[in-house]
VEXVOKOL-696067 format. One record per residue (C-alpha): residue in three letters; x, y negated, z. Coordinates in steps of 0.1 Angstrom, whole numbers, padded with zeros to 4 digits, always signed. Layout:
BEGIN
alaXYZ ...
//
This chain:
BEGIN
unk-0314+0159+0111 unk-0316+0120+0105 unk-0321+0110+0069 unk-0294+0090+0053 unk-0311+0057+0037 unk-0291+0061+0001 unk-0304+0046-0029 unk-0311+0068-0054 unk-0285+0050-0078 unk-0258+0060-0049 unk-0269+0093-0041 unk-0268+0105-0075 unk-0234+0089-0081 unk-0220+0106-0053 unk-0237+0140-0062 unk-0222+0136-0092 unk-0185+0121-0083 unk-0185+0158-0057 unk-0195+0180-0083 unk-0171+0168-0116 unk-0149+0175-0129 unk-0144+0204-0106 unk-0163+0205-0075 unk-0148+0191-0041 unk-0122+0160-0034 unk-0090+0183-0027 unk-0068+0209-0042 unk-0034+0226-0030 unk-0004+0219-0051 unk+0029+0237-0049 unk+0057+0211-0038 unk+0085+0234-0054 unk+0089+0248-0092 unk+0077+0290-0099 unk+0086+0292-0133 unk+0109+0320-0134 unk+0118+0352-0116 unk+0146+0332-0096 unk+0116+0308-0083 unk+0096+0336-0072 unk+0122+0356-0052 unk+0132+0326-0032 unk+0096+0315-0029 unk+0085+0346-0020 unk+0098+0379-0015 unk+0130+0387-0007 unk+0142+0350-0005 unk+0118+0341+0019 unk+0131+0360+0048 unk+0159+0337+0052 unk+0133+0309+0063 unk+0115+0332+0084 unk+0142+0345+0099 unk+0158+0305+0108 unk+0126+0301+0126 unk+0127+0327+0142 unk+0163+0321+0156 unk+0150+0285+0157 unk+0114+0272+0163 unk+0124+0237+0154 unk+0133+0248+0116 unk+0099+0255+0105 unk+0098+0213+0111 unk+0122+0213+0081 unk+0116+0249+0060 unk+0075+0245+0059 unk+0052+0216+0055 unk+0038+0220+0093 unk+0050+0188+0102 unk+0030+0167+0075 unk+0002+0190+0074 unk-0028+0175+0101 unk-0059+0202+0107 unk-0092+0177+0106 unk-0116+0201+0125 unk-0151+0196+0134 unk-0184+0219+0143 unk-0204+0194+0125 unk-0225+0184+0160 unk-0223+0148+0150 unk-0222+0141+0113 unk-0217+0105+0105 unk-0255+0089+0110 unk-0268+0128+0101 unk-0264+0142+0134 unk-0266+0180+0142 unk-0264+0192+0101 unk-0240+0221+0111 unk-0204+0226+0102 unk-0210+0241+0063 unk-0227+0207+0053 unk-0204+0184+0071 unk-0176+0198+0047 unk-0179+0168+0026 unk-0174+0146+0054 unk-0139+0162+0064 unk-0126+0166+0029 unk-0132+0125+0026 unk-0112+0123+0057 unk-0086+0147+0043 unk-0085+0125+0012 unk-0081+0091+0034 unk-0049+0111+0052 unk-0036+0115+0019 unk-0041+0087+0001 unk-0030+0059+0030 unk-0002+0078+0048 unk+0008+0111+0026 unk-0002+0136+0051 unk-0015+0167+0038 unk-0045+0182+0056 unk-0063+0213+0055 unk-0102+0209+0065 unk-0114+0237+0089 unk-0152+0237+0098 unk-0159+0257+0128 unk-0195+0274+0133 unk-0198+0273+0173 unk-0209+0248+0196 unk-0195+0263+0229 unk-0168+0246+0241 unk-0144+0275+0254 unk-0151+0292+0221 unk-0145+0265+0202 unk-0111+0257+0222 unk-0101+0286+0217 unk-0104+0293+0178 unk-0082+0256+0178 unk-0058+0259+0201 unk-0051+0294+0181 unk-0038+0271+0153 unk-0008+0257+0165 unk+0016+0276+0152 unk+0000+0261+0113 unk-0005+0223+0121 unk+0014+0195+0132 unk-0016+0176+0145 unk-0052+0180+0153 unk-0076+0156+0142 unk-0107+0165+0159 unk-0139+0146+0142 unk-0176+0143+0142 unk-0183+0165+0177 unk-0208+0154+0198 unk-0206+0137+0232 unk-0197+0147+0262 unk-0187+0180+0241 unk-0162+0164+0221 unk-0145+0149+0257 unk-0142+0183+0275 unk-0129+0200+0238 unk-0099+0171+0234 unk-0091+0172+0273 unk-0083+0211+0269 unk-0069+0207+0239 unk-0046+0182+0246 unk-0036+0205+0277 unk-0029+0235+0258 unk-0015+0223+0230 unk+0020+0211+0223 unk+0014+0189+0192 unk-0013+0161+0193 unk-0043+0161+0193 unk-0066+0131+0185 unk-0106+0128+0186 unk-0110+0101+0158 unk-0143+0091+0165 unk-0130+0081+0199 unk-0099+0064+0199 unk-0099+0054+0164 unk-0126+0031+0171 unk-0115+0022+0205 unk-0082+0008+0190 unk-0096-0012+0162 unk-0124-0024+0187 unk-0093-0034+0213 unk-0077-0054+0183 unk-0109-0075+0176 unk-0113-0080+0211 unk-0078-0091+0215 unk-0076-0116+0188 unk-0110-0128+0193 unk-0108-0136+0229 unk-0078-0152+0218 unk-0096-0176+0195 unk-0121-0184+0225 unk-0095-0186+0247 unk-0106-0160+0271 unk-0086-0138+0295 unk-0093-0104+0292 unk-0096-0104+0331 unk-0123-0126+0334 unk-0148-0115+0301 unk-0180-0097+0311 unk-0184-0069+0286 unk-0221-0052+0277 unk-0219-0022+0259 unk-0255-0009+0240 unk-0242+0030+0234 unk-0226+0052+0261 unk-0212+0080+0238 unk-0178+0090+0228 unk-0170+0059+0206 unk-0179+0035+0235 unk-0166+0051+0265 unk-0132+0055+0243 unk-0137+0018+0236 unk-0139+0009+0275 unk-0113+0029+0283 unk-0090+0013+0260 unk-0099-0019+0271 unk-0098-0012+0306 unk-0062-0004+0296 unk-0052-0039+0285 unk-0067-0055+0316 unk-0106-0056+0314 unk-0121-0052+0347 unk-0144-0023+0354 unk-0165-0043+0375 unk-0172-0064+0343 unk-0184-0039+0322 unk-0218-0036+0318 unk-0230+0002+0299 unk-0265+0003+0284 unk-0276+0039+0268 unk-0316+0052+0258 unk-0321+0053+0295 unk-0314+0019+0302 unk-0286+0004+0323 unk-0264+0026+0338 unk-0265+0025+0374 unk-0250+0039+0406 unk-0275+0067+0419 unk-0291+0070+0384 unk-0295+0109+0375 unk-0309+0111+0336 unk-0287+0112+0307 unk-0254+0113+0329 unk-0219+0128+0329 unk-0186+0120+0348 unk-0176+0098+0320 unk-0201+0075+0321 unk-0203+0077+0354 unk-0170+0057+0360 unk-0192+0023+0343 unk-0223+0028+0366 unk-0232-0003+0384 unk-0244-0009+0418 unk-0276-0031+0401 unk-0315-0035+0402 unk-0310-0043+0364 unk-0326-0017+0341 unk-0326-0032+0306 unk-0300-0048+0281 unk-0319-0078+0277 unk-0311-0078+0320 unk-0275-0081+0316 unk-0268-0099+0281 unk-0266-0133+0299 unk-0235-0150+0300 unk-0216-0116+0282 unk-0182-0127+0267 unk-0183-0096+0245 unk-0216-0072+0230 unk-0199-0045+0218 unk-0225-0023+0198 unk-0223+0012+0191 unk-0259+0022+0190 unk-0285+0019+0169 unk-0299-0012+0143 unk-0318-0039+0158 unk-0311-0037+0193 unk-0295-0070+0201 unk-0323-0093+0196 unk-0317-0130+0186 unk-0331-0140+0222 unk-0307-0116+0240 unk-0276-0131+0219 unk-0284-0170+0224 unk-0280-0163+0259 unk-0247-0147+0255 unk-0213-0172+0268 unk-0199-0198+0247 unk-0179-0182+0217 unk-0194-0147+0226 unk-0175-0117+0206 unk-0203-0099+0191 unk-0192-0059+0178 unk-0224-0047+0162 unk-0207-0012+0151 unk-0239+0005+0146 unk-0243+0022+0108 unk-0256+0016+0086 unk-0279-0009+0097 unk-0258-0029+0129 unk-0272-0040+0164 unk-0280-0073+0149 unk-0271-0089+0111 unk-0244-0114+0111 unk-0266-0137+0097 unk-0294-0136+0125 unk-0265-0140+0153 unk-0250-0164+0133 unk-0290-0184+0131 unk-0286-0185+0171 unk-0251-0189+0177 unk-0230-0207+0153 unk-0198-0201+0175 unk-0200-0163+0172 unk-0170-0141+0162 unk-0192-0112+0150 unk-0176-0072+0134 unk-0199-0045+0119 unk-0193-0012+0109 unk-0202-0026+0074 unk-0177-0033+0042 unk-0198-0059+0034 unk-0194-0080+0065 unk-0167-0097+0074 unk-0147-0075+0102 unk-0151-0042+0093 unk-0141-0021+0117 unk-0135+0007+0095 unk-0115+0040+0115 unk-0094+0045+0085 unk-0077+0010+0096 unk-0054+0030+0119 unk-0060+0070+0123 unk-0037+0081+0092 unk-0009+0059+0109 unk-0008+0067+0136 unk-0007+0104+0126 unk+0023+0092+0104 unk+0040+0081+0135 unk+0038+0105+0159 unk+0044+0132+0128 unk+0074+0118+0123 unk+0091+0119+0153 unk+0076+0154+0163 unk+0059+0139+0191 unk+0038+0165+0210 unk+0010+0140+0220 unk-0007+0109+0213 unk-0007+0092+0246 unk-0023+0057+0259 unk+0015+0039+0251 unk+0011+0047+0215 unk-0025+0038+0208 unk-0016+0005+0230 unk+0007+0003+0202 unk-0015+0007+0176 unk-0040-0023+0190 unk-0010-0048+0191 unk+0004-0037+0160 unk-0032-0043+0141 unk-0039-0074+0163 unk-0009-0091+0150 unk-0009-0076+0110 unk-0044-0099+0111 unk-0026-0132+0119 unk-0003-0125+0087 unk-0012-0139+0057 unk-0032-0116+0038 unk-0013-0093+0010 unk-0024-0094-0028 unk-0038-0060-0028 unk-0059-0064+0005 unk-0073-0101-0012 unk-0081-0080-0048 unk-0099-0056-0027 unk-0128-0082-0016 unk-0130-0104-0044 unk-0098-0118-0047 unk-0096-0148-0020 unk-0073-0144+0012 unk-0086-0158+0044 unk-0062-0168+0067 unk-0065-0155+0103 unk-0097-0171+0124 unk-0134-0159+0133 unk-0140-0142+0100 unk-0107-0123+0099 unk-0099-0108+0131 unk-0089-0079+0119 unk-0069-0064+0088 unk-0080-0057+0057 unk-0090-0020+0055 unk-0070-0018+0022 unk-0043-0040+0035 unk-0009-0022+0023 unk+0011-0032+0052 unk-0011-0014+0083 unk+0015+0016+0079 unk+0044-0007+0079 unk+0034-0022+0108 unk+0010+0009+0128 unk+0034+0041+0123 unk+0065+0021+0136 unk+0055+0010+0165 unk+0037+0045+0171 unk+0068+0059+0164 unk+0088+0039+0194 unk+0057+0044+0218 unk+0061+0077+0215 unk+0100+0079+0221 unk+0102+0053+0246 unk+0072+0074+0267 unk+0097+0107+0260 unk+0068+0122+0238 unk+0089+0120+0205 unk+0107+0159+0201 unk+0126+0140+0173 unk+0135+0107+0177 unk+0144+0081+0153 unk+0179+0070+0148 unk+0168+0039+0130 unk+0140+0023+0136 unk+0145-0002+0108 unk+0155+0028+0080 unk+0123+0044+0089 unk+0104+0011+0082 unk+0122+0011+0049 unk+0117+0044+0041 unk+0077+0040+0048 unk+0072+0014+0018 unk+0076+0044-0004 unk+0037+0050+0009 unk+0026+0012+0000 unk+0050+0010-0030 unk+0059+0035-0054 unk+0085+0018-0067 unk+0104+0012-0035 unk+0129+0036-0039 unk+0137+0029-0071 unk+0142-0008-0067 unk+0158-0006-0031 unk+0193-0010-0043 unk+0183-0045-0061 unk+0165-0059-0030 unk+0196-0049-0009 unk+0216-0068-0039 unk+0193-0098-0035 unk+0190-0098-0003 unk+0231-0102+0001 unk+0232-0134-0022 unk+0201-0149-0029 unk+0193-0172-0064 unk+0173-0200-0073 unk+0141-0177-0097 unk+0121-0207-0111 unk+0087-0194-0120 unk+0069-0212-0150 unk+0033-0204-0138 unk+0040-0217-0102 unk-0003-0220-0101 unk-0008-0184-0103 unk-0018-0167-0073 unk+0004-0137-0079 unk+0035-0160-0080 unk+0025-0178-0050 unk+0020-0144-0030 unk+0059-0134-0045 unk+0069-0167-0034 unk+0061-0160-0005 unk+0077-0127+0002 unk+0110-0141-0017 unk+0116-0163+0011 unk+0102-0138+0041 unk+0127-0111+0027 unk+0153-0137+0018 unk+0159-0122-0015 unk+0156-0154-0037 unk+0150-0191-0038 unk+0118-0203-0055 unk+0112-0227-0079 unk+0075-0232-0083 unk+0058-0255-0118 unk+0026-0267-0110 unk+0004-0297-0103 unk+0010-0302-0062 unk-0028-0307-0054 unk-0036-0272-0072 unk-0009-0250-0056 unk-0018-0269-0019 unk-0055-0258-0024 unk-0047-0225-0038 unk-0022-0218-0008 unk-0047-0226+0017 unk-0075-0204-0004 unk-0053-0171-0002 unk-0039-0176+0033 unk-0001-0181+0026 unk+0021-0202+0046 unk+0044-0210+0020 unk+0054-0253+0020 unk+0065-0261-0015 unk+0089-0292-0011 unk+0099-0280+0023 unk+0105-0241+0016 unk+0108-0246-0019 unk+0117-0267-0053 unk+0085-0282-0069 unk+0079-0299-0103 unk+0052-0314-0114 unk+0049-0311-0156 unk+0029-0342-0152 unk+0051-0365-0131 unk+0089-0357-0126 unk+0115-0382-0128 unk+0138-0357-0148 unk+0115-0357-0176 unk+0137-0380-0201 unk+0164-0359-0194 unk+0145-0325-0196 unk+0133-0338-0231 unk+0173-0347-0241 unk+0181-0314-0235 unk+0156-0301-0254 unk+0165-0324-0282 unk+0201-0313-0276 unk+0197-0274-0280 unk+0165-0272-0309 unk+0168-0305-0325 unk+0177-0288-0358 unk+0153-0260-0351 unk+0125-0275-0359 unk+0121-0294-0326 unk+0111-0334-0332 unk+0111-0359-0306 unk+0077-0362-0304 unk+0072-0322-0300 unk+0101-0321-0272 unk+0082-0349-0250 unk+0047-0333-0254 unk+0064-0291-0252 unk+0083-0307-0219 unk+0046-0321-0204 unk+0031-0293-0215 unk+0045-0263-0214 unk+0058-0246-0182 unk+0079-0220-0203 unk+0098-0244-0223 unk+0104-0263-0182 unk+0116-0239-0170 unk+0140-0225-0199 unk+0153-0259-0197 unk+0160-0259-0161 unk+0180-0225-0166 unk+0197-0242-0188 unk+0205-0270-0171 unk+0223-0252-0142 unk+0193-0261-0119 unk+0179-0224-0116 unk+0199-0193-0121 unk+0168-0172-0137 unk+0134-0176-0149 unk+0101-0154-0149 unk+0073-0163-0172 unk+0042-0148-0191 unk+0018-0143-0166 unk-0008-0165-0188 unk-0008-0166-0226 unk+0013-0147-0252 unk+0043-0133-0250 unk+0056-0139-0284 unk+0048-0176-0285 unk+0071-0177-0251 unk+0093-0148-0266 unk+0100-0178-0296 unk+0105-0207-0268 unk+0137-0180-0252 unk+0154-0172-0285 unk+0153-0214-0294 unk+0162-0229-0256 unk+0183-0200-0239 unk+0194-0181-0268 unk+0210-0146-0268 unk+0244-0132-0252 unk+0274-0137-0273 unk+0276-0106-0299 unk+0238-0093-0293 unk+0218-0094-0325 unk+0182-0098-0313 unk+0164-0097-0279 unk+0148-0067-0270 unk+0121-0054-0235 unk+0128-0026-0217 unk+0100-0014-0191 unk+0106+0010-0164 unk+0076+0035-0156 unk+0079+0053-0122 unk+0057+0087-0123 unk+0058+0115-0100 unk+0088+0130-0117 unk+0107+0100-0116 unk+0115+0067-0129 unk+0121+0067-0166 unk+0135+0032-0187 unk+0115+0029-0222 unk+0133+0003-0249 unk+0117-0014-0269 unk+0084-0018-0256 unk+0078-0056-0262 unk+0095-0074-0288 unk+0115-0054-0319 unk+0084-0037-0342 unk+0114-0020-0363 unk+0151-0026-0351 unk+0179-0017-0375 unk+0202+0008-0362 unk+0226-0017-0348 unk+0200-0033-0327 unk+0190-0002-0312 unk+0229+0004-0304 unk+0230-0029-0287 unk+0195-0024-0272 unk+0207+0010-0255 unk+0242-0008-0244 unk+0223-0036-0225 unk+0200-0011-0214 unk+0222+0010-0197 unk+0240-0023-0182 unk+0202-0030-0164 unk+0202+0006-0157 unk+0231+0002-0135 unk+0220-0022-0112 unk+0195-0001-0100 unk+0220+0022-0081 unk+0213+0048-0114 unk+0236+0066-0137 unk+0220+0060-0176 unk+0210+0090-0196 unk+0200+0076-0227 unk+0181+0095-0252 unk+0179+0086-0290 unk+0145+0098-0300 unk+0127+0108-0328 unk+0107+0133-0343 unk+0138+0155-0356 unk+0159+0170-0331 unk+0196+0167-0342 unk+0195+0164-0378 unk+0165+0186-0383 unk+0151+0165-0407 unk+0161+0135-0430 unk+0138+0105-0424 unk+0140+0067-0422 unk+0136+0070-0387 unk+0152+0099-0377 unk+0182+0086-0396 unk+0186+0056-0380 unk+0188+0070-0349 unk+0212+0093-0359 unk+0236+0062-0369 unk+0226+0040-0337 unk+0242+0070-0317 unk+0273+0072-0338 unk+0276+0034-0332 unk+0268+0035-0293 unk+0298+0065-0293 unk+0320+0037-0304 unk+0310+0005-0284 unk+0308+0026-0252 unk+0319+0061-0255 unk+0319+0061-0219 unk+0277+0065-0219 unk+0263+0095-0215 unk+0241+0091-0244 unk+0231+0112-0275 unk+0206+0115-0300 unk+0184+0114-0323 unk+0162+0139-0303 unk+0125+0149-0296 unk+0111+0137-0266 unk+0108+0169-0243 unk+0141+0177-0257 unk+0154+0145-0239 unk+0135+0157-0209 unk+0141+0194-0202 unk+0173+0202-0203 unk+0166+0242-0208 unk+0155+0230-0243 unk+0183+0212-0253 unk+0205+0234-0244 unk+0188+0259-0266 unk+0185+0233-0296 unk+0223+0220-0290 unk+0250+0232-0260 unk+0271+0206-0268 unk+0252+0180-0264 unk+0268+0148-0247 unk+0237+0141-0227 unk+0232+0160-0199 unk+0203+0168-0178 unk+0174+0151-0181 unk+0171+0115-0197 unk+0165+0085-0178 unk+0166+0060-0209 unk+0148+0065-0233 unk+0151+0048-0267 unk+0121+0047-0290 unk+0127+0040-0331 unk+0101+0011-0330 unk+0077-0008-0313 unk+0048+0012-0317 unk+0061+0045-0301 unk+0076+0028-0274 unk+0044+0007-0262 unk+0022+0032-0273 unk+0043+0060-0249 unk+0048+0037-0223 unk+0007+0027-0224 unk-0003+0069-0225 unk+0022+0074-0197 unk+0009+0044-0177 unk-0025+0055-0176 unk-0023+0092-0177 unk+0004+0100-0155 unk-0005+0072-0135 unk+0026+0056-0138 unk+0038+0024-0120 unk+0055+0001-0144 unk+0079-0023-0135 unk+0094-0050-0160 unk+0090-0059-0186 unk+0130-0065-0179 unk+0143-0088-0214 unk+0173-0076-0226 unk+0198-0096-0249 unk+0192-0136-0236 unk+0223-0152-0230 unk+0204-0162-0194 unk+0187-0143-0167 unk+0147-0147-0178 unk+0119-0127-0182 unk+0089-0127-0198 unk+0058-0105-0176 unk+0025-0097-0188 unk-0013-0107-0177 unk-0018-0075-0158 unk+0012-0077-0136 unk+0007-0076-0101 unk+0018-0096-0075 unk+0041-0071-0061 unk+0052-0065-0101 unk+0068-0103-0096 unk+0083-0095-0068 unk+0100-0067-0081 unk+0109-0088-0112 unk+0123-0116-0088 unk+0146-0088-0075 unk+0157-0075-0112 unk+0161-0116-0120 unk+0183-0120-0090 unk+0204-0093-0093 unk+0211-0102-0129 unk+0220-0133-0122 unk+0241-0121-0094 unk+0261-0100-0121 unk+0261-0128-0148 unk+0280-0152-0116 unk+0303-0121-0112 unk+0311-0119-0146 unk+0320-0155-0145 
//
């Protein structure tokens, strides 16, 4: 076997990240609860014979009574490992529980790894095709060539659901992409390039066929292999898949048919373009030097020789990765999903125009934090998407999805295409569900959101999707020349001044009148003239409040820089609270595997008096609401209905007895222990008649600490998304984030902000 070239800093991490905390990448969870003899005789026997029974009546059901139809075999006889080669299928294992863990992670599809020992390909057809009746899909991966042709090509006949060679087609799409968009930026036809290939195995030939597929002309490729060219009548190192790229040539060499190639396309082995062979190359060649680790030739010795290269690598720390996991788990997501029974040319055509035109989008937050934080807009360096870009499965498993219906593949098709698109985000954001009935709300009747840190590049980035989705208006503070350079730096297309309101703290002809206002509202809180014309040049919080105030935004979001109780101070003296409330008040919202859970008072009370926690739970519930969610709020404490006698435990005992009647309509009770508020089987137990029922979705803490420190233990631990946090108790719609807050967390608030406001118009 070939060595790998590891340092030994990275080969003991890795040793080390396989063997702890318990050896392996995957484990097998149960989707469905065995906790009492009920659970376990219709998980097992005798309840389970109704399922196997449907199926039998009905092969279809086991799409909807098992997990076959997210469940994706990745099978391999370990012929071809990565750079390894031949290291046999027991220490390839690795290898195909990463790829199991890449299904999982970037398109939820569960995958059992199955290592085969045999390299002959009737046997090994037949120990696959034998699993059918278990899978969904077939993801073949690291087989050797031509093997790994002849095993797919049976397969595919045999079988009824698809089957897909990875190392093939995987790379031949993201290859297609690159080429697309690259000749593109030359402005090449795809008709007329001359393409020379240095690797004739299954990623290449896969490659060429693909291409071939949108137009490239066989007559223009040009195949180069350890044998040399390949060549009509040439009889070493042959099969009938190569065979279709032999030329009729004297030419025996690479270096004999570089010249004047359009595209090198690279999947070989390090070194092998040489500088010489690339300057002779066309104008604005596309160089693909996919070889790992070490590529065909560097980027920066092409780049030495040809300045007007468009150069990819197989290498994360090049520009253009082309990196498989760019596309494989989508499209599995997309032919899953509509049952197809193949993965045919239409939907990895798909796939290549689907990637090709994700790369000329501006580039998302997550995909920018992922390589060091600055976008690059679509051009030479960027011809393809970000590996970690959150929107390939928005994008990829759609269109998939209608390849495989409109070719008559799909055993299930969609009814809505656009539903399913929605219903995908739950994969690149947790929290879509949860906050889907406030982006609908937004969407319907959008509001002006000023945002106070209009610099920042996460409120740029949410800018930006406010006006693609059409949920809000933006208001953007910042200096002009910043926010231009910044826009530019992370790839957004967003015109502040044309899409969207700007002001400038440091030159805007409202300023005397922003000042007044100021005056007006805090001039006998401690607010001097001179301290309301520096505050109004100065500070983007005490801007925007004003604006709110002034009718000329409907809602505010600040706090991405700074404190949050020296901007908390600046709400309570410009915007004030809502007639009747006695003190402002945060609530977050943490969405965790079990659900999405409302925590009050996470930010701003350290110990509220029973009346504020009454009002606190009131306002809470009203927030609650808007997200398409009936409140269960749960008092809590350390005593579970009177149990014991304490400050704390009292005072929650008296904020429910208030709450019962302000709003006896809320479902709401207390004071209680936490897993009391959360399994109803132990409430019951400690009191049937409890006026909460089921399990709590708000949950209010006695003071500050619990409530941030629960919220921080459940963030972290349960790997919880939070959302918010969401104010509570200002007499305007504004809200005050934190520094960690991600761009997609101010989107989310933008939506909350909106719909508030939206209510507050209502309300009139």
């Amino acid at each position: 076997m070939a060595k790998s070239t590891l340092s030994a800093d990275l080969r003991s991490g890795a040793l080390v990240y396989h063997r702890l905390p318990k050896p392996g990448k995957l484990e097998i969870q149960a989707t469905k609860p065995l906790g009492n003899q009920r659970d376990l005789a219709l998980a097992y026997s005798p309840g389970v014979a109704a399922a196997c029974e449907a199926i039998v009546d009905d092969p279809a059901e086991a799409a909807e009574l098992t997990s076959r139809q997210n469940l994706v075999a990745v099978i391999t006889n370990g012929t071809a490992v990565l750079g390894l080669g031949d290291i046999g299928p027991l220490a390839s294992k690795p290898v195909m529980e990463g790829k199991a863990v890449l299904f999982k992670k970037f398109a939820g599809i569960d995958c059992f790894d199955i290592e085969v020992e045999q390299k002959n390909v009737e046997k090994f057809v037949e120990v696959v095709a034998a699993l059918e009746p278990t899978f969904g899909g077939i993801n073949l991966e690291d087989i050797k060539g031509p093997e790994c042709f002849e095993i797919e090509e049976q397969l595919k006949a045999r079988m009824n659901i698809p089957v897909f060679h990875d190392d093939q087609h995987g790379t031949a799409i993201i290859v297609s992409a690159a080429v697309l968009n690259g000749l593109d930026l030359a402005g090449k036809k795809i008709a007329e390039v001359k393409i020379v290939v240095s690797g004739a195995g299954a990623a290449a030939l896969a490659c060429l066929n693909l291409l071939v597929e949108l137009g490239a002309r066989r007559e223009n490729i040009w195949v180069t292999d350890l044998d040399g060219v390949v060549y009509k009548g040439r009889n070493t190192l042959m099969d009938r898949w190569k065979e279709i790229y032999a030329q009729e040539t004297e030419a025996r060499m690479l270096a004999e048919v570089i010249g004047g190639a359009d595209i090198f396309l690279g999947l070989s082995a390090a070194g092998v373009l040489k500088p010489e062979m690339a300057k002779q190359m066309a104008p604005k060649p596309l160089i693909l030097a996919l070889a790992n680790p070490n590529p065909e030739i560097t980027p920066e010795d092409a780049l030495a020789v040809r300045p007007d290269a468009m150069i990819c690598t197989g290498r994360s720390d090049y520009p253009n990765q082309v990196n498989n996991v760019l596309c494989f788990p989508y499209i599995f997501r997309g032919a899953l999903d509509v049952q197809a029974t193949t993965i045919n040319e239409a939907m990895k055509l798909a796939a290549v125009r689907a990637i090709a035109a994700l790369a000329r989008e501006a580039t998302s937050d997550i995909a920018a934090r992922a390589y060091g934080g600055e976008a690059q807009t679509f051009g030479a360096t960027s011809l393809i998407p970000n590996p970690f870009d959150p929107r390939l499965i928005l994008r990829i498993a759609p269109a998939v999805a209608e390849a495989a219906m409109t070719t008559g593949v799909a055993k299930k098709p969609l009814i809505d295409i656009e539903a399913y698109r929605e219903d995908l985000s739950r994969f690149v954001f947790r929290s879509g569900f949860l906050m889907k009935p406030l982006f609908a709300k937004a969407k319907a009747d959008p509001k002006r959101v000023i945002y106070a840190e209009g610099e920042d590049e996460r409120v740029l980035r949410a800018a930006q999707i406010a006006l693609e989705e059409r949920m809000a208006i933006p208001i953007l503070i910042g200096r002009p020349s910043v926010i231009e350079t910044r826009i530019k730096r992370f790839g957004l297309t967003i015109r502040p001044g044309i899409d969207c309101e700007l002001i400038n703290p440091e030159d805007d002809p409202r300023y005397r009148d922003y000042v007044q206002t100021y005056l007006d509202i805090a001039g006998r809180r401690g607010i001097t003239p001179e301290a309301a014309r520096s505050l109004v040049r100065t500070n983007n919080t005490v801007i925007a409040a004003l604006a709110v105030v002034r009718g000329e935004a409907d809602a505010m979001i600040t706090g991405l820089e700074g404190r949050f109780l020296s901007r908390l101070r600046h709400i309570r003296d410009i915007i004030g609270l809502e007639p009747g409330v006695c003190d402002l008040a945060a609530m977050t919202l943490i969405i965790t595997s079990k659900g999405g859970f409302f925590l009050a008072d996470t930010h701003v009370k350290h110990d509220p008096t029973a009346e504020e926690i009454a009002d606190m739970a009131v306002l809470a519930a009203s927030h609650v609401t808007r997200f398409g969610i009936e409140p269960k709020i749960a008092l809590l404490s350390h005593s579970d209905f009177g149990a014991a006698d304490t400050p704390s435990s009292i005072k929650m005992r008296k904020a429910g007895k208030l709450i019962q009647e302000r709003a006896p309509e809320l479902e709401c009770d207390g004071e209680m222990e936490a897993d009391t508020a959360l399994v109803a089987a132990i409430r019951e137990r400690v009191l049937p008649s409890s006026r909460l029922k089921g399990i709590a979705n708000v949950l209010i803490f006695p003071n500050l600490d619990a409530a941030n420190i629960a919220y921080q233990f459940a963030k972290v631990l349960a790997d919880a998304l939070p959302v918010g946090p969401i104010l509570i108790g200002a007499a305007k719609p504004v809200h005050i984030l934190t520094g960690s807050v991600t761009a997609r967390g101010v989107v989310n608030m933008t939506a909350v902000a909106v719909a508030e406001a939206q209510g507050r118009a209502a309300a009139g």
